[in-house]
C-alpha positions as CSV (number, residue, x, y, z in Angstrom):
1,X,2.5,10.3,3.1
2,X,-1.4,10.3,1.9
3,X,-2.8,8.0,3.9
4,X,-3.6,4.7,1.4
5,X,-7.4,5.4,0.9
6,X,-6.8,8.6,-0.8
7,X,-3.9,7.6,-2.7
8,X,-4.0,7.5,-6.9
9,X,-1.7,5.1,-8.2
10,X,-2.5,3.1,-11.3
11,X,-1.5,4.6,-14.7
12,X,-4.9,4.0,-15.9
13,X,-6.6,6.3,-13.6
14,X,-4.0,9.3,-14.2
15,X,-4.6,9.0,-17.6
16,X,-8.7,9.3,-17.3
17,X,-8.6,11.8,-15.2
18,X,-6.5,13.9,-17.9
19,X,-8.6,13.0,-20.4
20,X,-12.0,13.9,-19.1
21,X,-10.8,16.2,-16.5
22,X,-11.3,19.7,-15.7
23,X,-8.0,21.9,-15.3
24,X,-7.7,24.9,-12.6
25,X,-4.0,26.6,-12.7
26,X,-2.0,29.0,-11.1
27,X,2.1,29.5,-12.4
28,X,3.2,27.1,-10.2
29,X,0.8,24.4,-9.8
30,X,-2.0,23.2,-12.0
31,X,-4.9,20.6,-10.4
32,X,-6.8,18.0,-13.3
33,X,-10.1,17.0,-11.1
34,X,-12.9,14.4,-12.7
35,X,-16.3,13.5,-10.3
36,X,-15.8,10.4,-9.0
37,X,-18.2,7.6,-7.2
38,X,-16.8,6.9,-4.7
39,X,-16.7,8.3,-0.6
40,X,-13.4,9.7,-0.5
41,X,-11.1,11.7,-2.8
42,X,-8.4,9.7,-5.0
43,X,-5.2,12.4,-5.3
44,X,-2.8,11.8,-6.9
45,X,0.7,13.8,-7.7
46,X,3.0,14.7,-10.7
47,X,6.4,16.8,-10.8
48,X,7.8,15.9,-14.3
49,X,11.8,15.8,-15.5
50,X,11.4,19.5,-16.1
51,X,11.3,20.5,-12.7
52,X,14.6,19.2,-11.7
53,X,17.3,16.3,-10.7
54,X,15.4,13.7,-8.6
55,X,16.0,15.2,-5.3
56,X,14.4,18.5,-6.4
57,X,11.2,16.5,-7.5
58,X,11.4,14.3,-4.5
59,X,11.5,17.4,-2.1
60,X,8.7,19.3,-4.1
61,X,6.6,15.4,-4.0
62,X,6.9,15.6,-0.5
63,X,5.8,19.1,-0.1
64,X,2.5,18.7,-2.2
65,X,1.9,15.5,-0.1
66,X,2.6,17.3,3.3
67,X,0.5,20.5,2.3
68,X,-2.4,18.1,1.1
69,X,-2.5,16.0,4.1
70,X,-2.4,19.1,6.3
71,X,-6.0,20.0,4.1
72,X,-7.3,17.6,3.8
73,X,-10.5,18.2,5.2
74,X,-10.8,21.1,2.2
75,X,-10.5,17.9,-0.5
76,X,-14.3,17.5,-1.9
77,X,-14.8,13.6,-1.4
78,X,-17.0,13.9,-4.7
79,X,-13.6,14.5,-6.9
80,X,-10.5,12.6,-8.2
81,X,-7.4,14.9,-8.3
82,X,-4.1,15.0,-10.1
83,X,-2.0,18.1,-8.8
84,X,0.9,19.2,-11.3
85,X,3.5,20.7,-10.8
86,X,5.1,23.4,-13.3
87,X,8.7,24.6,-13.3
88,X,8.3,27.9,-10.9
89,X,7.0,25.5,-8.3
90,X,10.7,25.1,-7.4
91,X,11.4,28.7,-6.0
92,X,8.2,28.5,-3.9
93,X,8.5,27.7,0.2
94,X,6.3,25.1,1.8
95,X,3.9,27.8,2.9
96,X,3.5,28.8,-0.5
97,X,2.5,25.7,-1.7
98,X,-0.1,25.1,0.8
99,X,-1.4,28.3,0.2
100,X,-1.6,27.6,-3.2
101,X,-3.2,24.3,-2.7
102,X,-6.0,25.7,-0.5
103,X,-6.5,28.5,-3.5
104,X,-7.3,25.7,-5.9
105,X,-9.1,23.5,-3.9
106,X,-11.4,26.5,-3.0
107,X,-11.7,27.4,-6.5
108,X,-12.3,23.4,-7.5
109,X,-15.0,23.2,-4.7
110,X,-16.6,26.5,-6.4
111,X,-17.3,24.8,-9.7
């Protein structure tokens, strides 16, 4: 688990970031990111009905948050972040999700 200051929760700040937010994809896992004011990152997380049966979005949940707290230190505290996950995200390994979410956290940080 995220520890609670970098944890999104309210419905209201999901739905700002992915209105004003900017996208950055890969096939398996798409990040929303909006500047924020704050001094650390707000992340948040999002594995829809699509993906699977509850345990199959529960163990991918737990991956992203796992993989995320393990790099953490690559999160920009000048960004809010929604990561979403898409359908092939369920064939992927844990390693492959973190490497995934280091690839779009670099590519965030670039912009």
């Amino acid at each position: 688990m995220l520890q609670r200051q970098y944890r999104l929760r309210k419905r209201k700040s999901f739905n700002y970031i992915y209105r004003t937010g900017s996208r950055v994809s890969t096939p398996s896992l798409s990040v929303v990111y909006v500047p924020n004011n704050l001094k650390t990152p707000k992340i948040g997380f999002v594995v829809s009905k699509k993906i699977g049966k509850a345990h199959t979005r529960n163990l991918i949940k737990r991956r992203l948050r796992a993989a995320t707290r393990a790099n953490i230190a690559l999160v920009s505290p000048k960004y809010n972040y929604v990561f979403v996950a898409r359908p092939t995200i369920i064939d992927l390994s844990y390693q492959d999700i973190e490497q995934t979410i280091i690839y779009l956290l670099q590519k965030v940080t670039k912009n």
